[in-house]
Structure formats: structure tokens, C-alpha cells
C-alpha positions in Angstrom: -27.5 2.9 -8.1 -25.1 4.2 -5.7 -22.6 1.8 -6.6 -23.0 1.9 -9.7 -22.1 5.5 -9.4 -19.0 5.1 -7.4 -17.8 2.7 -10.4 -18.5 5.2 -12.4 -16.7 8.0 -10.7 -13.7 5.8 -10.0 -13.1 4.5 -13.8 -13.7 8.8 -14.7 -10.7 9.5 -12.3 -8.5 6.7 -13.5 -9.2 7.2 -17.4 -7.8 11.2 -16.8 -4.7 9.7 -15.9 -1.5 10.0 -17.8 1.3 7.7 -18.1 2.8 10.4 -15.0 0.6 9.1 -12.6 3.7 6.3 -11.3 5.3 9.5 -10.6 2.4 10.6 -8.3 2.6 10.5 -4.5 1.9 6.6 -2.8 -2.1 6.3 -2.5 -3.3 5.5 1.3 -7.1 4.4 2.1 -6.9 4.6 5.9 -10.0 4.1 7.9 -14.0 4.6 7.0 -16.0 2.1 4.9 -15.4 0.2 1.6 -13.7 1.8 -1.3 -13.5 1.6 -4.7 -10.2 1.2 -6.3 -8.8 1.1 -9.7 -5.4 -0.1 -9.9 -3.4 2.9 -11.4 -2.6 1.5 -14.8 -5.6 -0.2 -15.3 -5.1 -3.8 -14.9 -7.7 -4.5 -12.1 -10.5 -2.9 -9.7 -12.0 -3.7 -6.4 -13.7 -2.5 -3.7 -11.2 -2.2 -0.8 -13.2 -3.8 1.9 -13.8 -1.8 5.7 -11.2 -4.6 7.3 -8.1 -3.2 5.4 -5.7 -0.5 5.6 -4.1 -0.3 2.1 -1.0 1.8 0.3 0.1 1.6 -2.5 3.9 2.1 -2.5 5.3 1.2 -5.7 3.8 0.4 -9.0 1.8 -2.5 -9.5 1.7 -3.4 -5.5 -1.3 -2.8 -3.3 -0.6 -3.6 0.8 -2.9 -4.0 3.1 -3.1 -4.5 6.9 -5.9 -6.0 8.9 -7.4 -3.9 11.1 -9.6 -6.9 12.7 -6.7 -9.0 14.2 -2.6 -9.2 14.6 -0.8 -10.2 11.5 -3.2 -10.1 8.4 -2.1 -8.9 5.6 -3.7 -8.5 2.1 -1.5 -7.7 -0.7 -2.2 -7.4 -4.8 0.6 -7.7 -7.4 0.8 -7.3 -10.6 3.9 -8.7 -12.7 5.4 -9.5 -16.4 5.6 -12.8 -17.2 6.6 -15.2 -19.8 4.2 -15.4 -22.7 3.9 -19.0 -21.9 3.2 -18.8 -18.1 -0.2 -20.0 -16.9 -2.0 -19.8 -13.5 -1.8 -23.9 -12.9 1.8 -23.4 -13.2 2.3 -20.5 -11.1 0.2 -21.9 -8.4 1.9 -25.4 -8.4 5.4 -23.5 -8.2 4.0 -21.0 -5.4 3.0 -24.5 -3.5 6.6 -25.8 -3.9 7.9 -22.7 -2.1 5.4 -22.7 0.7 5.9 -26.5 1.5 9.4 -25.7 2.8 7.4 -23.7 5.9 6.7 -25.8 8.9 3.4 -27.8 8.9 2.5 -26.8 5.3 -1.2 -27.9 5.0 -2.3 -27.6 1.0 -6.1 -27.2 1.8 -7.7 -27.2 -1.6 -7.4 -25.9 -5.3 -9.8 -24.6 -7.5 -9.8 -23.1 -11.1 -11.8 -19.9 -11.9 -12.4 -17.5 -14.3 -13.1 -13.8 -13.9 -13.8 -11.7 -16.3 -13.0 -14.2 -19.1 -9.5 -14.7 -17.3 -8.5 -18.2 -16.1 -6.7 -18.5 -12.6 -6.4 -20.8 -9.6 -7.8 -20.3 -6.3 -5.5 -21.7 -3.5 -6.3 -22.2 0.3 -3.3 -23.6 2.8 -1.8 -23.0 6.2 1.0 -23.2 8.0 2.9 -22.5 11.4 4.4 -19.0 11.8 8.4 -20.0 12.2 7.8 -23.1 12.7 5.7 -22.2 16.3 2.5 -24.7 16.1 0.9 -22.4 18.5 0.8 -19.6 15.8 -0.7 -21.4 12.8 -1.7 -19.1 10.0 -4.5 -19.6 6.9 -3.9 -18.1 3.3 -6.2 -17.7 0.7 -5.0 -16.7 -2.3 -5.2 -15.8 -6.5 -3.4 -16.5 -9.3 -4.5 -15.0 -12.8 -2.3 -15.3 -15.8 -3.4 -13.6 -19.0 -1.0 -12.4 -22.3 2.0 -12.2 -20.3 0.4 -10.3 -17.2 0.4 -11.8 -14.0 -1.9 -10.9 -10.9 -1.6 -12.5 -7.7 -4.1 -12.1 -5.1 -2.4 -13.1 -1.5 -4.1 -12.9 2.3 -3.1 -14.6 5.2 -3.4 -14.2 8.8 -2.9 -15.9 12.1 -5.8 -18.6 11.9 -7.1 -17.4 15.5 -8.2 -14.1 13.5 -8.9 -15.6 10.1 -13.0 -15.7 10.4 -12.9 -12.1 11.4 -12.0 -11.3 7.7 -14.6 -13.5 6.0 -17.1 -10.7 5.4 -14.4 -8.7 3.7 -12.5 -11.3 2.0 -16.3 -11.7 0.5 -16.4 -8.4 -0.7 -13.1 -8.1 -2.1 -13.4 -11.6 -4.4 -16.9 -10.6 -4.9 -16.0 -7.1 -6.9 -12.4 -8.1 -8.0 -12.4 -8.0 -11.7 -9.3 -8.3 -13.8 -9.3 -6.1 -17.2 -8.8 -8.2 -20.0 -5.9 -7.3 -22.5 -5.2 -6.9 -26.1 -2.1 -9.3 -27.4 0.3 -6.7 -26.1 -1.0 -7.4 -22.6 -2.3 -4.0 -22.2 -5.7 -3.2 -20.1 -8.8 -2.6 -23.0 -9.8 0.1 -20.8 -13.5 0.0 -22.2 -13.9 -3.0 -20.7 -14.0 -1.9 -17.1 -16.5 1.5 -19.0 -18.5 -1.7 -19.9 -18.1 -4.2 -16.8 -20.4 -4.6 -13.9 -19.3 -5.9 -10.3 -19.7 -9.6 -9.6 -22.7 -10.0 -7.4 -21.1 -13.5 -6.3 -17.7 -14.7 -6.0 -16.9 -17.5 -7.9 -13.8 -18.4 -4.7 -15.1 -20.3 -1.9 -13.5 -19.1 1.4 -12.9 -21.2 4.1 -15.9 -22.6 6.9 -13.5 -24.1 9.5 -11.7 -20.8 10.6 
């Protein structure tokens, strides 16, 4: 009930938005427990986990810092993209980059779908400049719908990696992408309609 509530609450606040609200001061969530979030123009929610200091400083990117361990960083980003772009092909592309770090390690794909949306799930590692003694795991999201892209990116020194399980679980497990009409705009009733996922359909990582 009380989460249902905060859902509720949250999708009020964002829905009395206007088309201002980039104008509006960067949002922070510093500190205290989970908290719901609805990205500004409507393209996704979440519960920001416990873990994460987050700020949104420009439209369409979320940042977060880990507050459990050096280096971790969570970030969301929402982007235009050809109508013909799909998630397989934005994650094989995103591989290609990361295979020029040192000791790229491609851990494991997997295709999901959220919300009716179809992405790709991708897990890898590699060293920090090159330094084997500074190895660090990323987990991250790809969703491609109507021209809209959302990518989904956390990575932290591996040493700290299994300290952000529990909140990696609850941000996979209430991230929900809005679905959108042909002119890849959010159908705002849909998050009015929506529930959170009690399970994540993205497998994290056992070996961290």
C-alpha cells in the first residue's frame, strides 16, 4: 500500500508539469532511503535505490554516485535515435567501443522486454587504464522503442561491485520504460495504469 502510494504521488507531481519544467532548477536526491523518480518528461520511472547519490543535470541524463565504494557510477540517458535503430544493434556497437579498453571481458548478453519494450542486457569488465590491479564490472541496458533510446549504464571497480547488488536489484526490479505512440512520445496513462515489477527480468552478476 505504501508504495503503491508513493507511485501514486510521484506520477501526480510529474503529470502537473509543463513543458517549463527543463527550465527548472537540476533535481538532487542526496542521502536517506529509496526514492521514487519519474524522469521529467515522462519516458521512464524508478525507484532510486539507498546506494546512490543522483542529479539530474541536463535533460534526459540522470547521474549517480555510489555511496558504498570508490568509483561507481550509475547513470540513465535518454536519446533520439534513428527510426530504424534497435537495442541488438546498439549493444553490439557499444561492445565494439568498449573492446578497445584493456582486458575487455564480454561476460554475457541477454534480450529482455520491459514493459512491452525489447532491449539487451549486457554484463562485461575491464581494467581501469589499462591497470590489471583496478579491474572494473558494468552492467548495463539498452532499450530502443519508435526512435527513443534509453540506456541504462553502472560500473564500478569490481572490488566494490557486490556491495551494489541489493540496489542494482531494486533499480532493474522497478525500472519501467513508458511505452510511446508512433511519434515516440510517453502515453502518459500508461505509467497511471502500470504497476512496479516485483522481479527483474536482468540477472546480475554472482562472482563479484
Amino acid at each position: 500500500m505504501k508504495r503503491a502510494w508513493m507511485w501514486t504521488l510521484t506520477i501526480a507531481v510529474a503529470l502537473a508539469w509543463s513543458a517549463s519544467a527543463k527550465e527548472m532548477n537540476p533535481m538532487q536526491f542526496f542521502g536517506g532511503g529509496p526514492k521514487p523518480y519519474l524522469e521529467p518528461d515522462g519516458y521512464y520511472r524508478v525507484v532510486l535505490p539507498s546506494g546512490f547519490d543522483c542529479e539530474q543535470t541536463k535533460p534526459g541524463h540522470l547521474e549517480c554516485a555510489g555511496n558504498r565504494g570508490h568509483r561507481a557510477l550509475l547513470s540513465i540517458d535518454v536519446k533520439s535515435v534513428p527510426q530504424s535503430a534497435t537495442a541488438d544493434l546498439f549493444a553490439l556497437n557499444q561492445m565494439e567501443r568498449f573492446k578497445k579498453k584493456e582486458h575487455f571481458k564480454d561476460l554475457g548478453r541477454e534480450r529482455v522486454t520491459l514493459n512491452g519494450v525489447e532491449g539487451v542486457a549486457a554484463t562485461f569488465s575491464y581494467d581501469y587504464y589499462g591497470n590489471v590491479q583496478i579491474p572494473v564490472g558494468v552492467k548495463a541496458l539498452y532499450l530502443v522503442q519508435n526512435g527513443k533510446l534509453i540506456v541504462v549504464h553502472f560500473e564500478s571497480r569490481l572490488e566494490f561491485f557486490g556491495r551494489y547488488v541489493k540496489d542494482l536489484k531494486t533499480f532493474f526490479e522497478t525500472f519501467r520504460p513508458t511505452r510511446l505512440d508512433a511519434g515516440g512520445n510517453p502515453i502518459l496513462s500508461d505509467l497511471e495504469n502500470s504497476k512496479p515489477r516485483e522481479k527483474s527480468l536482468i540477472r546480475l552478476p554472482k562472482n563479484y
